[in-house]
C-alpha positions as CSV (number, residue, x, y, z in Angstrom):
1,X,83.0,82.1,101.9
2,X,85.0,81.5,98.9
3,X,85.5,84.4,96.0
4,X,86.9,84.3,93.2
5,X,90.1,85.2,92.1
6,X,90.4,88.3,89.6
7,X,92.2,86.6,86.5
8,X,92.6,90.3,85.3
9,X,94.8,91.5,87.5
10,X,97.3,88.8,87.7
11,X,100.9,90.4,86.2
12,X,101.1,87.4,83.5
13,X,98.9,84.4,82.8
14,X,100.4,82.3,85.6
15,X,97.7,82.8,88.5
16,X,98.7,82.4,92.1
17,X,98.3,79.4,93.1
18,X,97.0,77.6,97.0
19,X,100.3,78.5,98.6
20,X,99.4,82.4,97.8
21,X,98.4,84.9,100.7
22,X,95.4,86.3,99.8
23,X,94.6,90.2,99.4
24,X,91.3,90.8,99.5
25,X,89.9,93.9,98.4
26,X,86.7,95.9,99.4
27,X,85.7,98.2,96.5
28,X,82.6,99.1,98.2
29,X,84.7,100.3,101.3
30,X,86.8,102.2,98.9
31,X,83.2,104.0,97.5
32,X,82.3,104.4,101.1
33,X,85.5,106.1,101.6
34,X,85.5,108.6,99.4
35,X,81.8,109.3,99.4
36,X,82.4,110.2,103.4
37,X,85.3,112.5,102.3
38,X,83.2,114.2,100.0
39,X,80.5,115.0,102.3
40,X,82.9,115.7,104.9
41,X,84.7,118.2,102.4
42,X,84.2,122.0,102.7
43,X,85.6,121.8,99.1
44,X,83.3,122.6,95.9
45,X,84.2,118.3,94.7
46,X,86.6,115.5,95.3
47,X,88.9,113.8,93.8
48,X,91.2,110.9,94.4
49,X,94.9,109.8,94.2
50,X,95.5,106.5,92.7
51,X,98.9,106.9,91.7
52,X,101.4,103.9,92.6
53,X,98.7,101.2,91.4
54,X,96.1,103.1,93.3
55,X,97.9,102.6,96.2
56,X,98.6,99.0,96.1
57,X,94.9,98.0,95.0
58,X,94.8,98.0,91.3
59,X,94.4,100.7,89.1
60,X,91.8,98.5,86.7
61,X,89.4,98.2,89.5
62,X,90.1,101.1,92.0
63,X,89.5,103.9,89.9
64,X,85.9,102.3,87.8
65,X,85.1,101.7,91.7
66,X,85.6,104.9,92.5
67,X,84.4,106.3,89.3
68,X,80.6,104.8,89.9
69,X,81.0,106.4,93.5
70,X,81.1,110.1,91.9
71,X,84.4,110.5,91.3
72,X,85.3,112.6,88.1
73,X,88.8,113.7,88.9
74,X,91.7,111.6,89.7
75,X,95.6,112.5,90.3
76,X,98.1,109.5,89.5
77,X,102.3,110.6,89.6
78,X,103.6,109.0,86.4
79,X,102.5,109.0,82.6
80,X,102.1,105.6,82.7
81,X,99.6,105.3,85.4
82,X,97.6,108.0,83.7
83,X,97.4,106.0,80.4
84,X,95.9,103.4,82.7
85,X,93.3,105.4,84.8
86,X,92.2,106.8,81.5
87,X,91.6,103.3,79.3
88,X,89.5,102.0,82.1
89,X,88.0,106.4,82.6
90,X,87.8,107.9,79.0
91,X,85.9,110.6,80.5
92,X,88.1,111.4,83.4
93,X,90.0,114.5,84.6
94,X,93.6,113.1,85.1
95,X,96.6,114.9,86.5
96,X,100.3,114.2,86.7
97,X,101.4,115.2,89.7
98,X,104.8,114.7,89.4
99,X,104.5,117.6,86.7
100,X,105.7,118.2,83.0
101,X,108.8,115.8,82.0
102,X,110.9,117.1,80.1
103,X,110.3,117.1,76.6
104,X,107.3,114.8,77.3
105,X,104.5,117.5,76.2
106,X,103.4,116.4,73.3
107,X,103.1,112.6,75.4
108,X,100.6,114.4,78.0
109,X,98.6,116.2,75.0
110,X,98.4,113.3,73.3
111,X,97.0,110.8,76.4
112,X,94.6,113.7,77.3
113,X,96.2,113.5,80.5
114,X,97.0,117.1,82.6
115,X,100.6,118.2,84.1
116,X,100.8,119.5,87.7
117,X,103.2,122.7,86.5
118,X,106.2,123.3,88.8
119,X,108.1,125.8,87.2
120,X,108.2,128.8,84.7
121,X,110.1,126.4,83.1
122,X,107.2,124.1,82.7
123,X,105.1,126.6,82.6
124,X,106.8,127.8,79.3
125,X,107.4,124.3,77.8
126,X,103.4,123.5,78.4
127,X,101.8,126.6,76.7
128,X,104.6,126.2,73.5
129,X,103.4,122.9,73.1
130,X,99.5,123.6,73.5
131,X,99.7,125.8,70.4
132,X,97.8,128.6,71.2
133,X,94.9,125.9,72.4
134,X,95.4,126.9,76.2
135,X,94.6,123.1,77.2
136,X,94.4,122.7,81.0
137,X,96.7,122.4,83.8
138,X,97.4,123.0,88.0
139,X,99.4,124.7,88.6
140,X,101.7,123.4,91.7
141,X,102.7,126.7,94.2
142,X,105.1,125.4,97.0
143,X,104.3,126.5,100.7
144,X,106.6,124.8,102.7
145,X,107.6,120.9,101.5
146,X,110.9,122.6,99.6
147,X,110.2,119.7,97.1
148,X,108.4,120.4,93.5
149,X,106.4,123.3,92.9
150,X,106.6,127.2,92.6
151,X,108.3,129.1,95.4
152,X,105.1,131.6,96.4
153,X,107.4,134.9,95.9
154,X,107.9,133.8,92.4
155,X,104.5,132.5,91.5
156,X,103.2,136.0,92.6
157,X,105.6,137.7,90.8
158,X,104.7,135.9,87.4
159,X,101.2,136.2,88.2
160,X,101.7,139.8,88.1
161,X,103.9,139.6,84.7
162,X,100.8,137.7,82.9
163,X,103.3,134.8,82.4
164,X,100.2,132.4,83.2
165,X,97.6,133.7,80.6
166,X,98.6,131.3,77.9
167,X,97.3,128.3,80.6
168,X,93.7,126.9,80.1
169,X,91.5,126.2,82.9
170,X,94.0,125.9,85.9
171,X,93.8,124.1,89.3
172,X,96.0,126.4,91.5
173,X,97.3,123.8,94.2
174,X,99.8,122.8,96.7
175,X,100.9,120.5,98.7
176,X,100.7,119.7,102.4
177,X,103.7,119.2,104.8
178,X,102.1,117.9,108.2
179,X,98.5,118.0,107.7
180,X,98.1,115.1,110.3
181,X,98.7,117.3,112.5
182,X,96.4,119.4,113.3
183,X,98.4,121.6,115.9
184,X,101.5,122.2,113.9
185,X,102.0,125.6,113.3
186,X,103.1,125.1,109.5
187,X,99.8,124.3,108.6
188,X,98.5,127.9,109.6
189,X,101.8,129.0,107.6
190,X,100.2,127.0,104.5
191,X,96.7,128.0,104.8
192,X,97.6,131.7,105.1
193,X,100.1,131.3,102.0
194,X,97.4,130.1,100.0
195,X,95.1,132.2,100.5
196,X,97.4,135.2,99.3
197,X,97.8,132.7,96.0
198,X,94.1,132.6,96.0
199,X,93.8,136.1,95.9
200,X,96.4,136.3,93.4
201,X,94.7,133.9,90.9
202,X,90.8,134.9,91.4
203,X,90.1,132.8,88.2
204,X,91.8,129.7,89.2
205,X,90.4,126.8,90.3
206,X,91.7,125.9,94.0
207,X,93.1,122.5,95.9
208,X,94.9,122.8,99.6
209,X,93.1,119.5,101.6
210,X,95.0,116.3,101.5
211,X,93.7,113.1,103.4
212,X,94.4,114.7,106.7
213,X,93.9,118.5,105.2
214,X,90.1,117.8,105.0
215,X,90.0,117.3,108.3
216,X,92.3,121.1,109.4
217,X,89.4,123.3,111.1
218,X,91.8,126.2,109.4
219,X,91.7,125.4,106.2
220,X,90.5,127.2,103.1
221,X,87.8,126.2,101.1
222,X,88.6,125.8,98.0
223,X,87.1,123.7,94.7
224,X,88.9,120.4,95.2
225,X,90.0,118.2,97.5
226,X,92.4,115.4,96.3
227,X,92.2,113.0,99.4
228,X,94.3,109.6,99.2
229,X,95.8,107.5,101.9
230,X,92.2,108.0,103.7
231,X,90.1,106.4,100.6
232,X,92.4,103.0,101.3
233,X,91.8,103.0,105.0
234,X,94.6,105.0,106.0
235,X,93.9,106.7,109.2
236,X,93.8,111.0,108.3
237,X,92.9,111.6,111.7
238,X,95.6,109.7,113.8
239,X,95.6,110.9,117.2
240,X,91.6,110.1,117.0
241,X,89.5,106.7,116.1
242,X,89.9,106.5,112.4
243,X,86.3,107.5,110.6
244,X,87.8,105.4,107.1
245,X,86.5,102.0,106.4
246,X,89.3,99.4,106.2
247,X,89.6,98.3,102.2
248,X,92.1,95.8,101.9
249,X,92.7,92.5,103.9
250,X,95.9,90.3,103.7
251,X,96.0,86.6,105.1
252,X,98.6,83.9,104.9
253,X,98.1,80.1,105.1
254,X,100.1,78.2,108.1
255,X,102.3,75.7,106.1
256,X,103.6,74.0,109.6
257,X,103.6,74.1,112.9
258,X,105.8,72.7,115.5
259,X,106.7,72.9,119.5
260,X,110.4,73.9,120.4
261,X,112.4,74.2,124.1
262,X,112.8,76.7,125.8
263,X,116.3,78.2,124.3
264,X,116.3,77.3,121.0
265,X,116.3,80.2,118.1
266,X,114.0,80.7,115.2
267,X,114.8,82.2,112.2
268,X,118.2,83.5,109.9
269,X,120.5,84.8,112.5
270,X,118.6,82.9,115.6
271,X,117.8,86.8,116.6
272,X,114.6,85.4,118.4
273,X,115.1,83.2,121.5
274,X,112.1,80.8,122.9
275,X,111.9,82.5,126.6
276,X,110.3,79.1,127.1
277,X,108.3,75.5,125.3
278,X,106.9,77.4,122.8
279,X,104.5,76.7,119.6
280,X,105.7,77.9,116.1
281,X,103.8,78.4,113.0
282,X,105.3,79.0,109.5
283,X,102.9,81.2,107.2
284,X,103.3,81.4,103.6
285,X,104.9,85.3,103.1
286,X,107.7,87.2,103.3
287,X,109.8,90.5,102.3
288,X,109.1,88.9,98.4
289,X,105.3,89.7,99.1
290,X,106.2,93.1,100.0
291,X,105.5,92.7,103.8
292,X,108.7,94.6,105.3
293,X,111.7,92.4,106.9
294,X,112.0,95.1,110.0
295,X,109.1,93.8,111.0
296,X,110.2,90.9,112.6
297,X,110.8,89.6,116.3
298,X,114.0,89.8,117.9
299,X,115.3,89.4,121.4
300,X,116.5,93.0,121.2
301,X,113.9,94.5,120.2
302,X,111.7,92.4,122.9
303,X,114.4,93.8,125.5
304,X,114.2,97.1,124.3
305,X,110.1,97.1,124.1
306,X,110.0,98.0,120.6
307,X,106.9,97.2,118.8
308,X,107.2,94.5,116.1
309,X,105.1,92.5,113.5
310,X,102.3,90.9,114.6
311,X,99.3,88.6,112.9
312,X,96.1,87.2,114.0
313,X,95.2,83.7,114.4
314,X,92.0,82.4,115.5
315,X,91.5,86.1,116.6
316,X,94.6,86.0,118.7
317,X,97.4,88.2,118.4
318,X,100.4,86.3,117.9
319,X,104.2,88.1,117.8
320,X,106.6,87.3,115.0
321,X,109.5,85.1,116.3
322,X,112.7,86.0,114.0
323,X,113.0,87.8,111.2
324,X,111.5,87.8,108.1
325,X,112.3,85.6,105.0
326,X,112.0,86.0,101.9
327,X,109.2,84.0,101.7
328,X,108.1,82.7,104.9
329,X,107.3,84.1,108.2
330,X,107.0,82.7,111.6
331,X,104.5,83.4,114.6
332,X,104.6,82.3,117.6
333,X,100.9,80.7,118.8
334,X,101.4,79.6,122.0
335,X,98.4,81.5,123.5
336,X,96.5,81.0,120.0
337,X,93.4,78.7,120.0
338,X,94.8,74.9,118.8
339,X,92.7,74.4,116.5
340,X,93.0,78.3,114.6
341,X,97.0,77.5,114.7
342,X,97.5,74.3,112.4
343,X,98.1,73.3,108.9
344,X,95.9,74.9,106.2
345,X,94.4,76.9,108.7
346,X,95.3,81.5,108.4
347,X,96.8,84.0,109.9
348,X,95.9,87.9,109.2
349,X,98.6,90.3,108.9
350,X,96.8,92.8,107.7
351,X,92.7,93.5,108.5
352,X,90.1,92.4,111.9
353,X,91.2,95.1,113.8
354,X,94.8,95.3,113.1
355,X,94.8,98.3,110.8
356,X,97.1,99.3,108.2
357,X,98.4,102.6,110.4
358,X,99.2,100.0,113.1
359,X,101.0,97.3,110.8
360,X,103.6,99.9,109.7
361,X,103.9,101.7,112.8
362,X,105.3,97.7,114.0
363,X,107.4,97.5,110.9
364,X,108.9,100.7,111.8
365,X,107.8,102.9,108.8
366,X,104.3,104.1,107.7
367,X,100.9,102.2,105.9
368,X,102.0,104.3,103.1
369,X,104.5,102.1,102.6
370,X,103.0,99.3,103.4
371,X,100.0,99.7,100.6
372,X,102.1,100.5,97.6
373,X,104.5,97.8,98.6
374,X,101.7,95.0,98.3
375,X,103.0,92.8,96.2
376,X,102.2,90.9,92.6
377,X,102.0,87.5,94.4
378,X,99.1,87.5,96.2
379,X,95.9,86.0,95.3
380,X,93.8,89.1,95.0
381,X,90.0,88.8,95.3
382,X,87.7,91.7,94.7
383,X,84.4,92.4,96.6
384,X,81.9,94.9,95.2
385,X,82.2,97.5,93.0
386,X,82.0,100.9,94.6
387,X,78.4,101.3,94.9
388,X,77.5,99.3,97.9
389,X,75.7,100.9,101.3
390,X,77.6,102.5,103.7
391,X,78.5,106.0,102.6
C-alpha cells in the first residue's frame, strides 16, 4: 500500500524524493502506547516525554497523537520544543526539564511553558520573576543520577526554611538512575528517598516512574508518571518480551546488486572480506540519515563475534558487509530470496521483528540513540492519528 508523504514535516519545501528511505510512523501505536502505560500505572495520570522531536517522530504529529489519546501533560528539555508542543497543544501542561536558564524566566512565563527547578538558585530566580503570582513548577530533588536537581539533604532543609512557599502548584519529582533494572539495589535507594521527600512536601504533587519505573514492583505511587522511550516502542522491560507496540518503521531501497569472489573486500577500508562468491546489495542510507557507522560489518568484529548491523530483505536477515557510508550501505543477500534482493526492491533496518532495542544493541549504543538520531532525509509517512484500537 502506498501513503502519502506528510508535506508538513519536511525541514524546507524540497520533499524527499524516490531515492529517500522511508520512515514510517504509527500514531495509533504511539496512542496505544501510552494508553497501556496509563492503565498499567499505579500513578494518579500520565504524561509523556516528547523532548528531542518527540523522540525522533515529529513534534507536530506526536504530541496532537498523543493528545487525542488522553494525554494532558507533556515534558520536552529545551524552550524551543516547548514553544512547539504548545502551538500544536494550547491547552497543555508543558515542562522544561532541563530546568530554569538563566535569565530566561520571563521566556518560560511568557510561552506558558513550566521549569523543572534544580536549585535554590532557580528556585529564587523563578518566584522573583512570577511576581507574587506563584505560577507553577516541579520541582527536580536528585536521588542518585549526581546530574541536575536538588541534593535531598538540601531540599529538606529548605523545605523546612519555607524557602518553597512562593512556588504555585508544584510537581515534586526526580529522576531515575537504572530503573530497567528491576534488581538493582539503587532503585530501593530512590524509592525510599522519595518517599521521605513525599513526606516532606505533603502538598506537592508527586512523579518517580520513568518508562522502566512503571514497571518497579517497589515503587511509590505517586500523581504522575512521565513515561518516554516506552511510548516509541522502546523496550522498558528488557530482560522480558517487550509489552510496547513498535511505532516507527525504517526501509531503504536496493540501488544495485552484484556477485563478487570469494576474497574481495567491500566497503571504505575493505574491513569486510567475502569468506566466499557472495551477493551484494547497495541500499540507499547511511551515517547522513542518522543510522550509526559502528554499525557496520567487519572481519574483526565477525572474528571476534560481535554483533553488528543487520536488515531484512524479503524477510531474511541479511548482515552488513563493510562499514557504513555516508550515504549508502551494503548487505550481503546471499541467503535472501532472489527476487526480494534486486533493484527497486527494500530492505528494513528498522521494524518486522527487528526492534529498535535490538538495532542499537548491534550498533553498539542504545534505541535511544537511535530514535532521536532519525534523520531529516527520510520520506516520513504518517499512519493514524492516535485514536485507533489497540489500547
Amino acid at each position: 500500500m502506498t501513503l502519502p508523504h506528510d508535506e508538513a514535516a519536511a525541514p524546507s519545501n524540497d520533499l524527499p524524493g524516490a531515492d529517500a528511505a522511508t520512515l514510517t510512523i504509527d500514531l495509533d501505536a504511539l496512542g496505544a502506547n501510552w494508553r497501556l502505560l496509563r492503565d498499567r500505572s499505579r500513578d494518579g495520570a500520565c504524561a509523556a516525554v516528547v523532548k528531542a522531536n518527540a523522540y525522533g517522530t515529529g513534534i507536530e504529529r506526536a504530541v496532537p497523537a498523543l493528545a487525542k489519546a488522553g494525554c494532558r501533560t507533556f515534558f520536552v528539555a529545551q524552550v524551543s520544543e516547548g514553544r512547539r508542543v504548545r502551538r500544536v497543544d494550547p491547552a497543555a501542561e508543558i515542562y522544561l526539564l532541563d530546568g530554569l536558564p538563566p535569565g530566561g524566566a520571563g521566556e518560560l512565563v511568557a510561552a506558558n511553558l513550566r521549569p523543572v527547578l534544580g536549585s535554590a538558585e532557580e528556585v529564587r530566580e523563578w518566584i522573583a520573576a512570577c511576581g507574587g503570582s506563584a505560577l507553577p513548577a516541579a520541582l527536580h530533588v536528585d536521588t542518585g543520577m549526581n546530574r541536575l536537581g536538588l541534593p535531598v539533604e538540601e531540599a529538606l532543609a529548605l523545605a523546612g526554611e519555607g524557602a518553597f512557599a512562593g512556588l504555585g502548584d508544584t510537581l515534586l519529582m526526580t529522576h531515575l538512575v537504572v530503573a530497567e533494572d528491576p534488581g538493582h539495589p539503587i532503585n530501593a535507594r530512590q524509592a525510599e528517598a522519595f518517599r521521605a521527600l513525599m513526606r516532606a512536601f505533603p502538598g506537592a504533587r508527586t512523579s518517580f516512574a520513568n518508562s522502566s519505573g512503571g514497571f518497579l514492583p517497589d515503587a511509590p505511587a505517586c500523581d504522575l508518571a512521565r513515561p518516554g522511550y516506552s511510548l516509541y516502542g522502546g523496550n522498558p522491560t528488557p530482560h522480558h518480551e517487550n509489552p510496547m507496540r513498535p511505532v516507527i518503521r525504517l526501509e531503504a531501497t536496493i540501488l544495485q546488486v552484484r556477485e563478487i569472489p570469494a576474497g574481495a573486500g567491500a566497503g571504505y577500508g575493505t574491513h569486510w572480506t567475502a569468506p566466499g562468491p557472495r551477493r551484494l546489495a547497495t541500499i540507499a542510507l547511511g551515517y547522513a540519515d542518522g543510522y550509526p557507522r559502528a554499525a557496520g560489518g567487519t572481519d574483526a568484529k565477525i572474528a571476534a563475534g560481535t554483533p553488528y548491523g543487520q536488515a531484512l530483505v524479503g524477510g531474511v536477515r541479511c548482515p552488513f558487509a563493510g562499514v557504513l557510508s555516508m550515504d549508502l550501505t551494503i548487505l550481503d543477500v546471499g541467503d535472501a530470496p532472489e527476487a526480494s534482493a534486486r533493484r527497486g526492491e527494500t530492505a528494513v533496518l528498522i521494524g518486522d521483528g527487528l526492534e529498535i532495542d535490538e538495532v542499537g544493541m548491534r550498533a553498539g549504543t542504545i534505541g535511544y540513540e537511535i530514535l532521536t538520531g532519525l534523520g531529516d532525509r527520510y520520506r516520513r509517512v504518517y499512519v493514524g492519528d492516535g485514536s485507533g484500537a489497540g489500547g
